[in-house]
Backbone and ligand atoms as CSV (ligand in chain L), in Angstrom:
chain,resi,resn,atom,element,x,y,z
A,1,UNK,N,N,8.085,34.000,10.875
A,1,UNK,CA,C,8.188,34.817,12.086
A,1,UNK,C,C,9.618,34.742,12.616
A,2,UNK,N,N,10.024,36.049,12.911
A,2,UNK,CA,C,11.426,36.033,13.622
A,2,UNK,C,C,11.710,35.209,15.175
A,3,UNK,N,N,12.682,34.616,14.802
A,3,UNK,CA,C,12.869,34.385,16.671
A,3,UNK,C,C,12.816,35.051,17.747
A,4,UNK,N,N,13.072,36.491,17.675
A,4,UNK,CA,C,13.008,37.295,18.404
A,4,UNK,C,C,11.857,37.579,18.833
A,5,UNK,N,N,10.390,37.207,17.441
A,5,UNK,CA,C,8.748,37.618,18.619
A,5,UNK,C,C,8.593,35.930,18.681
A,6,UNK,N,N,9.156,35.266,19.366
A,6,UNK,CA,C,8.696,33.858,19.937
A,6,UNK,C,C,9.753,34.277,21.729
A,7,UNK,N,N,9.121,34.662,22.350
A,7,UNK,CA,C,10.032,35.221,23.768
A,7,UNK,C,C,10.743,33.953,24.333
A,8,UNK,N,N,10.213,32.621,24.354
A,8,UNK,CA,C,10.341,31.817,25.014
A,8,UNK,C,C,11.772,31.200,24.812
A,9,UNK,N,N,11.276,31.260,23.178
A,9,UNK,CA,C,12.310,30.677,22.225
A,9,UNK,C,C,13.826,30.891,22.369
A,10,UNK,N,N,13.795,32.747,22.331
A,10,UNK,CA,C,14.865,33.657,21.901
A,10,UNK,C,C,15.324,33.578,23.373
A,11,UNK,N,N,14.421,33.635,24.522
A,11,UNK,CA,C,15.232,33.191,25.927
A,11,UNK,C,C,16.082,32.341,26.127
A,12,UNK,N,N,15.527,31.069,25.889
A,12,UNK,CA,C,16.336,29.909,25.722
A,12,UNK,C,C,17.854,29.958,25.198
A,13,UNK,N,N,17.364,30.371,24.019
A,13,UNK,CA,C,18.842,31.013,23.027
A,13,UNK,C,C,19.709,31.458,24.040
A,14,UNK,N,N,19.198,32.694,24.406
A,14,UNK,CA,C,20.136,33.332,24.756
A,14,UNK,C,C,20.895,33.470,25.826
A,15,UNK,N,N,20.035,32.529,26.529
A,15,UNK,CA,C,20.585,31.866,28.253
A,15,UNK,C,C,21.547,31.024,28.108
A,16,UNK,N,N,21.631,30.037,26.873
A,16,UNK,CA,C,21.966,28.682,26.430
A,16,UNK,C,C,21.834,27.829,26.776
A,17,UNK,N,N,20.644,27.361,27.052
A,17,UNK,CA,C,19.789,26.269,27.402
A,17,UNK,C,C,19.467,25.669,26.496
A,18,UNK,N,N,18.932,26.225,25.145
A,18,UNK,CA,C,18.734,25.740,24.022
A,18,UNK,C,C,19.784,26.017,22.780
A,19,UNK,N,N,20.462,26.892,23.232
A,19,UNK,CA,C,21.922,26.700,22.266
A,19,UNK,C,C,22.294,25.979,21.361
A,20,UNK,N,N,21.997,25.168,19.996
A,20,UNK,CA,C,22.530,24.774,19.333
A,20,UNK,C,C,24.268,24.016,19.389
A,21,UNK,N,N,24.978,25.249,19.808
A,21,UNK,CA,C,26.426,25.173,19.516
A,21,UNK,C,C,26.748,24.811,21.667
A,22,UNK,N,N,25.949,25.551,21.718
A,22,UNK,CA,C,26.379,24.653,23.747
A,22,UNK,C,C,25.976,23.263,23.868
A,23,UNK,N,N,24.622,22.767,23.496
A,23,UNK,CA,C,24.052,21.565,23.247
A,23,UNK,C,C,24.625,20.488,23.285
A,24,UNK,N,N,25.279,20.942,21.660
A,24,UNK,CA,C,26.634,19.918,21.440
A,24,UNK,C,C,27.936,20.250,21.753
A,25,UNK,N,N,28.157,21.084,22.930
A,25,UNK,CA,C,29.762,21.286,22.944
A,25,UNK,C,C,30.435,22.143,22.127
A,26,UNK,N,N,29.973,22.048,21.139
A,26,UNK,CA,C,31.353,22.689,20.039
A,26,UNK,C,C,30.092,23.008,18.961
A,27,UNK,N,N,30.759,23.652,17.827
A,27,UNK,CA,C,30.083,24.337,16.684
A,27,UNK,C,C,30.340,23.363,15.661
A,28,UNK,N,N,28.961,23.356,14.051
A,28,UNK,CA,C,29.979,22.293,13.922
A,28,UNK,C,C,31.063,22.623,12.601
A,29,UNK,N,N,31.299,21.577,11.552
A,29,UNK,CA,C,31.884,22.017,10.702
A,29,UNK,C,C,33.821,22.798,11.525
A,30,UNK,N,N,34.150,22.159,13.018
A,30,UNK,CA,C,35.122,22.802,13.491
A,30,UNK,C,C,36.050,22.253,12.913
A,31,UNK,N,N,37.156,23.349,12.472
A,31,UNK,CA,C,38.520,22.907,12.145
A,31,UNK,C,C,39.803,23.646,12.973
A,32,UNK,N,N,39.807,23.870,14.134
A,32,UNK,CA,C,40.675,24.525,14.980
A,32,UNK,C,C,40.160,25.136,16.276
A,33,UNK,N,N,40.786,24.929,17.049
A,33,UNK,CA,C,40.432,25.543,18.919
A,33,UNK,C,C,41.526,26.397,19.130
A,34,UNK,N,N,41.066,27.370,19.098
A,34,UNK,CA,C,42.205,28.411,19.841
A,34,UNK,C,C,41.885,28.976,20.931
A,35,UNK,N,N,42.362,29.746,21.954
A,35,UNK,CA,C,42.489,30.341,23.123
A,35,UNK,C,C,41.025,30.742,23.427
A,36,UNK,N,N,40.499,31.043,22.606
A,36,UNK,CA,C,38.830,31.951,23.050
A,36,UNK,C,C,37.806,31.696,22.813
A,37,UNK,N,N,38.054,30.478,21.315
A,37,UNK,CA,C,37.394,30.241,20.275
A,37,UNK,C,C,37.264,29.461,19.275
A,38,UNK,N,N,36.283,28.916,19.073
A,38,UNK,CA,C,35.972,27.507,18.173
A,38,UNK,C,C,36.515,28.264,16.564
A,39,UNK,N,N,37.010,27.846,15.402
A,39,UNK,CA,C,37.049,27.946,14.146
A,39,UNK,C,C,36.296,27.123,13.050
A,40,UNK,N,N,35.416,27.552,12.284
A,40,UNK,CA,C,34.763,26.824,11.697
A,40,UNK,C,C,34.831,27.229,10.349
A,41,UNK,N,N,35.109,26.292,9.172
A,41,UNK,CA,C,34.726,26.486,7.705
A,41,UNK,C,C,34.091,25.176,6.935
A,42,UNK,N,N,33.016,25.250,5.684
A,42,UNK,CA,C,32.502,24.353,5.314
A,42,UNK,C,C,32.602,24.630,4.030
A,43,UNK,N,N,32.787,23.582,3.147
A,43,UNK,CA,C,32.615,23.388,1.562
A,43,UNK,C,C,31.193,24.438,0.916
A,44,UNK,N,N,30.098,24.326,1.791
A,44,UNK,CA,C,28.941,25.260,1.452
A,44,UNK,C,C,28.904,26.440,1.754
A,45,UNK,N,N,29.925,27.456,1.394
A,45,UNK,CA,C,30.234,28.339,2.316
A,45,UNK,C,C,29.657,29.912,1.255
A,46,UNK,N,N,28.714,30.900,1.278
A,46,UNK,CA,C,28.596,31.945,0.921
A,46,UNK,C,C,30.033,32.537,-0.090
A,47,UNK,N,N,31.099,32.000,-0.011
A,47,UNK,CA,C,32.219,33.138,-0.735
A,47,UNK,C,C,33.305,31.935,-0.320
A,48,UNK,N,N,34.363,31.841,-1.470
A,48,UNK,CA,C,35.582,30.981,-0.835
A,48,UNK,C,C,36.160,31.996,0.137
A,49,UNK,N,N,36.742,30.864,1.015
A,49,UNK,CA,C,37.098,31.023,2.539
A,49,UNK,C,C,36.644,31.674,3.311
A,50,UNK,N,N,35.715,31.371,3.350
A,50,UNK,CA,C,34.216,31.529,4.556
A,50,UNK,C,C,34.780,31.111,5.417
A,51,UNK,N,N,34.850,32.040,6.644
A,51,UNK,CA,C,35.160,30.831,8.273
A,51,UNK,C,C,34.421,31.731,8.878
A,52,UNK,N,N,33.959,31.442,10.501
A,52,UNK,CA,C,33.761,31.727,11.159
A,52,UNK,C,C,34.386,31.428,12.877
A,53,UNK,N,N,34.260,32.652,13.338
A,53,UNK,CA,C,35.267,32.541,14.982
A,53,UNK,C,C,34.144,32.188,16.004
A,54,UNK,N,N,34.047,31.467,16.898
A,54,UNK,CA,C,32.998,30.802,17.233
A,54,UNK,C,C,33.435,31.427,18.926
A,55,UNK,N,N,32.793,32.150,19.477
A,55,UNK,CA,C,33.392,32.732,21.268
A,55,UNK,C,C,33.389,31.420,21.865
A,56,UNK,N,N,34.096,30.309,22.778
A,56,UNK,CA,C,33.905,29.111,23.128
A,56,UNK,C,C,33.238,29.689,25.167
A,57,UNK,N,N,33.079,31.226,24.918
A,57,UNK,CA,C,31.860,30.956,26.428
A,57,UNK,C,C,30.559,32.144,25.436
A,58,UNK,N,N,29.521,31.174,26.057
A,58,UNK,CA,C,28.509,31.416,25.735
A,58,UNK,C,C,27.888,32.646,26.142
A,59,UNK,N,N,28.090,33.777,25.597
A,59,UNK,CA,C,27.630,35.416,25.420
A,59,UNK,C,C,26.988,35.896,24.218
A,60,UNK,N,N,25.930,36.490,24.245
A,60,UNK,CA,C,25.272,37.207,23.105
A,60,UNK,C,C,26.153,38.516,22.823
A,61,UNK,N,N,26.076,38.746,23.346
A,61,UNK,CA,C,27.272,40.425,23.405
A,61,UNK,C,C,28.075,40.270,23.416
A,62,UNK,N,N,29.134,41.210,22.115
A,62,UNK,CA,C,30.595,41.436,22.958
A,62,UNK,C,C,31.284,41.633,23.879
A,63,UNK,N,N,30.427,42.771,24.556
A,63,UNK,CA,C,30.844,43.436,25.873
A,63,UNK,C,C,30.465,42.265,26.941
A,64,UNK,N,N,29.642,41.336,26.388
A,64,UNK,CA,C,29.464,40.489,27.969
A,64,UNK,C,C,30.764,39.837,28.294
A,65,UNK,N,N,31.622,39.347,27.469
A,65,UNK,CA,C,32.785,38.547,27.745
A,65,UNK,C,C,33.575,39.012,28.832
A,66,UNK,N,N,34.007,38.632,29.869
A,66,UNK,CA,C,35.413,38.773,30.586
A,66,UNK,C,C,36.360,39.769,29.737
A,67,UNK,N,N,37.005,40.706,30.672
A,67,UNK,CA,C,37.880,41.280,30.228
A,67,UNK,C,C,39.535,40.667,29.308
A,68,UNK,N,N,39.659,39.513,30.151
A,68,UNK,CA,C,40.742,38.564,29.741
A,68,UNK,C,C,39.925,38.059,28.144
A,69,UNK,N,N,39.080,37.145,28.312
A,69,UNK,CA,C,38.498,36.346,27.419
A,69,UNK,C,C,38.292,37.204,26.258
A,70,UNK,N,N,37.685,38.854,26.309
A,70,UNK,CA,C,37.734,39.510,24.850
A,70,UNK,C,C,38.937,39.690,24.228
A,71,UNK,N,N,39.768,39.985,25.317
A,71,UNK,CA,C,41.364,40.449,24.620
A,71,UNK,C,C,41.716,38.680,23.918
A,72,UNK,N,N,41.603,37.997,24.592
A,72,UNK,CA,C,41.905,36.702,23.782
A,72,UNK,C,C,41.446,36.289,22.710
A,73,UNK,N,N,39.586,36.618,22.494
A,73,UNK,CA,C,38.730,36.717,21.414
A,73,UNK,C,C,39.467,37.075,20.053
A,74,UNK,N,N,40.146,38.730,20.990
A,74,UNK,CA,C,40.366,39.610,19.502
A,74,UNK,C,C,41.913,39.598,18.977
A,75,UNK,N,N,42.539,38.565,19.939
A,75,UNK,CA,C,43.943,37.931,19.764
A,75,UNK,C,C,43.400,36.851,18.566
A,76,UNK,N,N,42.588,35.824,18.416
A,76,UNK,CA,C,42.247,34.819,18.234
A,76,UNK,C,C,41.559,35.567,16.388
A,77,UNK,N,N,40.777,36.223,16.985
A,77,UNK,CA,C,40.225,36.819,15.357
A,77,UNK,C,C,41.771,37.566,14.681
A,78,UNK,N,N,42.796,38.571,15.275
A,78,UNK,CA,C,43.717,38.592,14.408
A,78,UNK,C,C,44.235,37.501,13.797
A,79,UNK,N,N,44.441,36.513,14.341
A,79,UNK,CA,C,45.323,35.112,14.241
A,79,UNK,C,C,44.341,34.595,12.593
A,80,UNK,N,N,43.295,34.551,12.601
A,80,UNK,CA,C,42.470,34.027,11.405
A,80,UNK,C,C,42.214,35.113,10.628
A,81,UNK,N,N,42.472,36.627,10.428
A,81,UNK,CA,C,42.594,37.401,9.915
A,81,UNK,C,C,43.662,36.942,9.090
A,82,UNK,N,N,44.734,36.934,9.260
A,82,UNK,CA,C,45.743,36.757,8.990
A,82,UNK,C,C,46.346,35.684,7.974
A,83,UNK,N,N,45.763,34.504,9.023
A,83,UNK,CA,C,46.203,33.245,7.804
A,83,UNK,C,C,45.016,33.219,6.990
A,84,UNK,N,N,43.840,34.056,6.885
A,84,UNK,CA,C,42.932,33.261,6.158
A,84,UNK,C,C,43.340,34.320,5.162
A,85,UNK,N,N,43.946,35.827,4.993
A,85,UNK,CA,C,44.311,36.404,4.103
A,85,UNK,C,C,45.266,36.085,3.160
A,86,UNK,N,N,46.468,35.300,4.108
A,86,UNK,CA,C,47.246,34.909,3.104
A,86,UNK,C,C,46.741,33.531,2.743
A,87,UNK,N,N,45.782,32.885,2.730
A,87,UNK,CA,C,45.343,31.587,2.248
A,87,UNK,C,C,44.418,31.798,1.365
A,88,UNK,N,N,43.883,32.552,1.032
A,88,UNK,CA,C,43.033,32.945,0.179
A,88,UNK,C,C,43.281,33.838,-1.112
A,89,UNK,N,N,44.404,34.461,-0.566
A,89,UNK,CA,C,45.015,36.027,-1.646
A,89,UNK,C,C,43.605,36.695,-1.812
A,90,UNK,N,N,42.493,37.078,-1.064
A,90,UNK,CA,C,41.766,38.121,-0.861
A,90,UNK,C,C,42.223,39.807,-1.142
A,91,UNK,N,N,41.582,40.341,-1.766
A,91,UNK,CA,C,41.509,41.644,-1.528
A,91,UNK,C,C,41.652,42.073,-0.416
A,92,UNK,N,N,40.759,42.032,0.313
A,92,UNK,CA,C,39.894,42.864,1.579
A,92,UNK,C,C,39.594,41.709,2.232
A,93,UNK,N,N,38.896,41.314,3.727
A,93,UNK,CA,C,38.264,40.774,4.355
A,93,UNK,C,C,37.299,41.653,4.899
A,94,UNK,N,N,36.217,40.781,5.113
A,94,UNK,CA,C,35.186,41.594,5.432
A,94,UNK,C,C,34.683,41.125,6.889
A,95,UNK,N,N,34.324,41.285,8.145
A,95,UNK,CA,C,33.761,40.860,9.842
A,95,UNK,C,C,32.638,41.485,9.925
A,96,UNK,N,N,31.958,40.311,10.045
A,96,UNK,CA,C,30.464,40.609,10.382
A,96,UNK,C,C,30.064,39.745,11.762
A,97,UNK,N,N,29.370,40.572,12.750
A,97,UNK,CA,C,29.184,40.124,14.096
A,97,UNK,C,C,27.622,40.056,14.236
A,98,UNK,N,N,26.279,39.051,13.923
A,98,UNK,CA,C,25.305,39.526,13.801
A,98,UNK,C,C,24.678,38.891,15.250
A,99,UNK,N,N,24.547,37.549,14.970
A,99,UNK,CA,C,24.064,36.803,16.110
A,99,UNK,C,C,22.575,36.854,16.210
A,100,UNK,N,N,21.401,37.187,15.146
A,100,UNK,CA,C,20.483,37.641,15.272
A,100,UNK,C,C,19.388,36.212,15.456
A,101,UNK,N,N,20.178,35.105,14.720
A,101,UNK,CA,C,19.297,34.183,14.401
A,101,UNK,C,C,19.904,32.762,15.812
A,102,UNK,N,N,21.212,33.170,15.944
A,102,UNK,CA,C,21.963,32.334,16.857
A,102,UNK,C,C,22.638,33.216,17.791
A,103,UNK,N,N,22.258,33.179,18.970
A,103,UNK,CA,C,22.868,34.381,19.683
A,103,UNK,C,C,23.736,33.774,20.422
A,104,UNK,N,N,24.379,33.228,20.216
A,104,UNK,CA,C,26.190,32.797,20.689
A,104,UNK,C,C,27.135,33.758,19.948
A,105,UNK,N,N,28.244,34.542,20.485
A,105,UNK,CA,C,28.878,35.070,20.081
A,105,UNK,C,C,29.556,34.713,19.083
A,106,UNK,N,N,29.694,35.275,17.836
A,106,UNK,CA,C,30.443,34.303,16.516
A,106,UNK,C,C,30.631,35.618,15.604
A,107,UNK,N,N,31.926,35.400,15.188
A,107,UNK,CA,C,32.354,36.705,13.812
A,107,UNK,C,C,32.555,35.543,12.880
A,108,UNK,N,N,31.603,36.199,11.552
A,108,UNK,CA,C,32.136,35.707,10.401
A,108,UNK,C,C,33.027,36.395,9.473
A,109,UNK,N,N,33.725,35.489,8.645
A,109,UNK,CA,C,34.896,36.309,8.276
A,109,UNK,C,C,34.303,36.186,5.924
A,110,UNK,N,N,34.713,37.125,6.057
A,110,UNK,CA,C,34.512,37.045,4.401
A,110,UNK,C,C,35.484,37.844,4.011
A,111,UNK,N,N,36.251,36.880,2.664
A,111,UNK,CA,C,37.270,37.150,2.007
A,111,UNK,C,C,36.959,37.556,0.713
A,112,UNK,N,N,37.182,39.108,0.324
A,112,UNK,CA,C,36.629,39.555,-0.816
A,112,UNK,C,C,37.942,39.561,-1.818
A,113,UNK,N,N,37.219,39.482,-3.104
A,113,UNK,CA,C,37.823,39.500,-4.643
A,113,UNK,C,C,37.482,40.208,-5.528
A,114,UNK,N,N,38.268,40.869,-6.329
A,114,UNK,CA,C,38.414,41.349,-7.457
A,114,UNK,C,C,37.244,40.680,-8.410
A,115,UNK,N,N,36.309,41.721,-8.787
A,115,UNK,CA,C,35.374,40.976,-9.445
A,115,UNK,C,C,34.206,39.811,-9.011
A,116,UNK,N,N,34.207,40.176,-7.251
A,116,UNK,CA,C,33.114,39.179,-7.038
A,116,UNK,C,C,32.256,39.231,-7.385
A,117,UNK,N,N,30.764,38.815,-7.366
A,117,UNK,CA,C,29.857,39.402,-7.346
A,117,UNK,C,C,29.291,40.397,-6.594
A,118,UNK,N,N,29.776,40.643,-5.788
A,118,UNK,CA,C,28.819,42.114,-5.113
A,118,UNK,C,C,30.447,43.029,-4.682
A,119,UNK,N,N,30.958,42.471,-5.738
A,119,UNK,CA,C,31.928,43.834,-5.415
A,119,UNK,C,C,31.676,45.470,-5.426
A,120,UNK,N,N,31.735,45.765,-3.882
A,120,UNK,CA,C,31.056,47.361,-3.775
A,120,UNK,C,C,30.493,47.358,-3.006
A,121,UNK,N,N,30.050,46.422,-2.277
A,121,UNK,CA,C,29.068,45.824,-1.230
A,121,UNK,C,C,29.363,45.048,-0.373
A,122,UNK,N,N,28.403,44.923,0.431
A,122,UNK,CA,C,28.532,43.497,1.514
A,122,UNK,C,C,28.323,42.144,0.876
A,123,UNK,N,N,28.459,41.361,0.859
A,123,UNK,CA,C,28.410,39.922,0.669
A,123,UNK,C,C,26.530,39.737,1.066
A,124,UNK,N,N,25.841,39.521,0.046
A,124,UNK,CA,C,24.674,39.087,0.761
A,124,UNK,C,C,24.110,37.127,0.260
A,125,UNK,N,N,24.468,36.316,1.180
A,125,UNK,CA,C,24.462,35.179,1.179
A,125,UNK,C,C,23.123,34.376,0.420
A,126,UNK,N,N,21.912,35.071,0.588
A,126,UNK,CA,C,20.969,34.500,-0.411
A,126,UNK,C,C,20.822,34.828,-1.036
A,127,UNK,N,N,22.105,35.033,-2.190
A,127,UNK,CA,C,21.999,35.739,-3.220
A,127,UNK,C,C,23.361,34.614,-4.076
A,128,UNK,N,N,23.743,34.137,-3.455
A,128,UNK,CA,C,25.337,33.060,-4.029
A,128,UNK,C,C,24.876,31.960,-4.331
A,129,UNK,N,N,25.581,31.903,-5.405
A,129,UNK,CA,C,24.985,30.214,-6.612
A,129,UNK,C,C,26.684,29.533,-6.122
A,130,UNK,N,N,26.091,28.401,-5.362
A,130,UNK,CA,C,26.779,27.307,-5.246
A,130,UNK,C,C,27.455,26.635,-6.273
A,131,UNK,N,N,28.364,25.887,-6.117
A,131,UNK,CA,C,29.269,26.230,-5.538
A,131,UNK,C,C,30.480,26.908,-5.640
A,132,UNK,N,N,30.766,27.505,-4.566
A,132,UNK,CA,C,31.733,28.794,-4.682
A,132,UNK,C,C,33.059,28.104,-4.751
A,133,UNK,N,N,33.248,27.241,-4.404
A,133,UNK,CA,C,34.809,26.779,-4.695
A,133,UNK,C,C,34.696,25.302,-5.630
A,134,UNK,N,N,35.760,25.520,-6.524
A,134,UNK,CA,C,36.147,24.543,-7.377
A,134,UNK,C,C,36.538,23.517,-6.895
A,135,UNK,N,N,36.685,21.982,-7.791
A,135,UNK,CA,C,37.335,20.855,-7.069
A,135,UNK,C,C,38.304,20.868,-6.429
A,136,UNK,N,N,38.342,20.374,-5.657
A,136,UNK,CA,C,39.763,20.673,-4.518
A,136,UNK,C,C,40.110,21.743,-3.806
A,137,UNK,N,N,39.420,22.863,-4.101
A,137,UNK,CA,C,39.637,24.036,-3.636
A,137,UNK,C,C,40.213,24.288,-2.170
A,138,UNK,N,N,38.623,23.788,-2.423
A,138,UNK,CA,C,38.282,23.872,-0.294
A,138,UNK,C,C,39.445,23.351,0.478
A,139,UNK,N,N,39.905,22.207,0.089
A,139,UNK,CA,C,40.658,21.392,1.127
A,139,UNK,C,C,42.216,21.982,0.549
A,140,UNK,N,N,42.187,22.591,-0.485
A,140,UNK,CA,C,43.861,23.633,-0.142
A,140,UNK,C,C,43.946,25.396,0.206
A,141,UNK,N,N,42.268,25.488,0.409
A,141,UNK,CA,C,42.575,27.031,0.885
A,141,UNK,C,C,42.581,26.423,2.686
A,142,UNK,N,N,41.991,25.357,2.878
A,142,UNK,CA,C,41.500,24.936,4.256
A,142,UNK,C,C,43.130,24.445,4.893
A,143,UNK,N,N,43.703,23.622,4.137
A,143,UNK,CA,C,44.958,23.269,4.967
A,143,UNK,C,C,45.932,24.135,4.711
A,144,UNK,N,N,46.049,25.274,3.895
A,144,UNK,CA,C,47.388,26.659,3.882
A,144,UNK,C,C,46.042,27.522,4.627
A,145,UNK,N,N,45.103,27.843,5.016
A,145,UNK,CA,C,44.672,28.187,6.604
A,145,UNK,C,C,45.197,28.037,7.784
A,146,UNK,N,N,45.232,26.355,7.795
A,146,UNK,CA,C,45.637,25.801,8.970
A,146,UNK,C,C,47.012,26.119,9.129
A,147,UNK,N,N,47.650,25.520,8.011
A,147,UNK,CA,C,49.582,26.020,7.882
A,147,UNK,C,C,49.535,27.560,8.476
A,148,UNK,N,N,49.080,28.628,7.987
A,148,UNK,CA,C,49.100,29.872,8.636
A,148,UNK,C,C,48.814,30.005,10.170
A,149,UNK,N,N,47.764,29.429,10.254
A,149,UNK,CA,C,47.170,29.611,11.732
A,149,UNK,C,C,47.827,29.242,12.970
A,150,UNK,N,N,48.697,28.045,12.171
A,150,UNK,CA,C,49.658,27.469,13.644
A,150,UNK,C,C,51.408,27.778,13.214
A,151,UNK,N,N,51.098,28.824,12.645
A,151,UNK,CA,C,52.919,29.058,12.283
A,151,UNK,C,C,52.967,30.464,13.209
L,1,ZN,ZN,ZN,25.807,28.895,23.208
C-alpha cells in the first residue's frame, strides 16, 4: 500500500513531524552543506554519481519555499550541476524532483553515459545490478565533486 492511502502517515510526512531527514537533522549519507541545501551521495547509488540536493527547510513543494530560499535552492543545484558534470565526464545529467515516498523537498541528480543501460530513457532504479561503480571509484568521482563544488 502506498503512503499516500495511510492519511495519518503521509500527514506526518508532510508536516515533518515524522520526517525521516528532520528527525535526524540532516539527510544521511551527507557530503556537503551549501546555502539551501544538504548534498548527499552513497557507494549504493542507482548510476555512478548519483547525488542528491536535499532543501535544508522542510517543504513538500517547490513553490512552498521562500522566495530568497528557492533562488538559493536553484543557485545550489547549479553549483552540483556543474561539478558533478565535470566529475563524472557524463553525457547529459538528468533532475528528477519526485518526493512521492519522502516528501521533503530533494532533486536527484543522474549522470548519464554513452551506452548505459537505459540509454534513451530515464534511469529506472529497480532495474540496476549493483554495483555501479568500480573499486575506488566512488571515493575519486566523490572527492573531484567536492574539488569542483568548492572552487
Ligand atoms: Zn523534513
Amino acid at each position: 500500500m502506498s503512503t499516500w492511502n495511510d492519511h495519518d502517515r503521509w500527514a506526518a510526512l508532510c508536516s515533518g513531524l515524522s520526517c525521516p531527514i528532520c528527525c535526524r537533522n540532516e539527510p544521511l549519507d551527507l557530503v556537503a552543506t551549501l546555502q539551501a541545501s544538504w548534498v548527499t551521495m552513497h557507494e549504493a547509488a542507482p548510476v555512478r554519481g548519483y547525488t542528491c540536493l536535499v532543501s535544508r527547510t522542510h517543504v513538500v513543494e517547490l513553490h512552498e519555499l521562500p522566495e530568497a530560499t528557492a533562488y538559493a535552492f536553484t543557485r545550489d543545484a547549479q553549483r552540483v550541476s556543474s561539478a558533478l558534470l565535470a566529475a563524472t565526464g557524463a553525457v547529459k545529467l538528468n533532475y528528477e524532483i519526485h518526493g512521492n515516498s519522502l516528501p521533503h523537498l530533494h532533486m536527484h541528480f543522474f549522470p548519464r553515459y554513452r551506452g548505459d543501460c537505459f540509454e534513451g530513457q530515464p534511469i529506472n532504479p529497480r532495474l540496476v545490478v549493483q554495483p555501479v561503480y568500480a573499486e575506488g571509484e566512488f571515493q575519486e568521482i566523490l572527492d573531484a565533486f567536492l574539488r569542483g563544488l568548492n572552487s
